[in-house]
C-alpha positions, 0 to 999 in steps of 0.5 A: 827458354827461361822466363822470369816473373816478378810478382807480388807477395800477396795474392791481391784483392780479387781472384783475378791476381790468383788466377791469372798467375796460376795460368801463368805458371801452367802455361810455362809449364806446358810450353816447356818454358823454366820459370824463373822467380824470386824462390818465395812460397806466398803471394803471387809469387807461390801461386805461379811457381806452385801451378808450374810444377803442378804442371809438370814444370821446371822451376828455379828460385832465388832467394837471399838468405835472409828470407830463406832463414824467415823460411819465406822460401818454396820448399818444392822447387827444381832449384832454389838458389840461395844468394846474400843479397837483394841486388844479387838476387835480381842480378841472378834472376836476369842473367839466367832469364831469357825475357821477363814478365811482371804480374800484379804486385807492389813496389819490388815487383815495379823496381825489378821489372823497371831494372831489366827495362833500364838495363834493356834501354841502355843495351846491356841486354836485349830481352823482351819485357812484359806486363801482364795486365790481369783485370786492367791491373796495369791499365793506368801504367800504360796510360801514364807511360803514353804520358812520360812519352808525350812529355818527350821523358821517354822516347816511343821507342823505350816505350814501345819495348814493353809489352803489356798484355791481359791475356797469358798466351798472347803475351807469350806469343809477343813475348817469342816474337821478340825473342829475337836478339836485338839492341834497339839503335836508339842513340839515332832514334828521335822518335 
């Protein structure tokens, strides 16, 4: 199984961010999981990839080749990809992954993750999707999310293919029960 995670370039305010992207990392690492990530050695985005291979992990980054050439890219990989650019990047990242996570992090993290979830609605893929909500990070997303639903913008059942979860073991414990392939039969689903 290959995970990929989205997460910031910054490590955040609070502690909380680090940690718990580093507990992500290492335990992908322990379940034999290969992390898939954006190759980049800062942020969030380097505590996860750093704590996998800590661990023992296999890890696989993708990176464009302008960040590689501002020597923005984690030198100690499994494999680093190496792409020209930002949408074949995320276009890599998904197809070689088998579900997605989204740590904490800003507007790239949001727009990846939104990507794979429209792609997941629209049937191109199957793959569950997750946010992990390290100290509530998340909590007002799900609660506007609800609110897209109740506005009757989003059915319940596009909302519903999101997991959004504060603890790393829980969330990947969803995250194989929905491993399962699937493509949801929304066009008959009013719900």
């Amino acid at each position: 199984m290959r995970i990929c995670v989205y997460a910031g370039s910054s490590v955040g305010r609070g502690p909380i961010y680090r940690e718990a992207a580093a507990a992500v990392g290492k335990l992908l690492a322990e379940e034999g999981i290969r992390l898939v990530y954006g190759g980049g050695s800062i942020g969030l985005m380097g505590v996860v990839a750093d704590a996998a291979l800590a661990h023992g992990g296999k890890v696989t980054g993708v990176i464009t080749e302008a960040l590689a050439a501002a020597e923005l890219g984690h030198v100690g990989l499994t494999e680093l990809r190496v792409v020209p650019t930002m949408h074949a990047r995320k276009a890599a990242m998904a197809e070689m992954s088998d579900g997605f996570i989204a740590l904490p992090g800003g507007i790239g993290t949001f727009e990846e993750l939104f990507e794979v979830w429209t792609w997941s609605q629209l049937g191109v893929h199957a793959k569950p999707i997750a946010f992990l909500n390290a100290g509530g990070f998340y909590d007002k997303l799900a609660a506007f999310l609800d609110h897209v639903v109740e506005e009757q913008f989003l059915r319940r059942v596009h909302r519903d293919m999101i997991v959004i979860e504060a603890d790393p073991k829980a969330l990947l414990t969803t995250l194989r029960a929905r491993e399962i392939r699937y493509l949801p039969k929304w066009w008959k689903d009013e719900g």
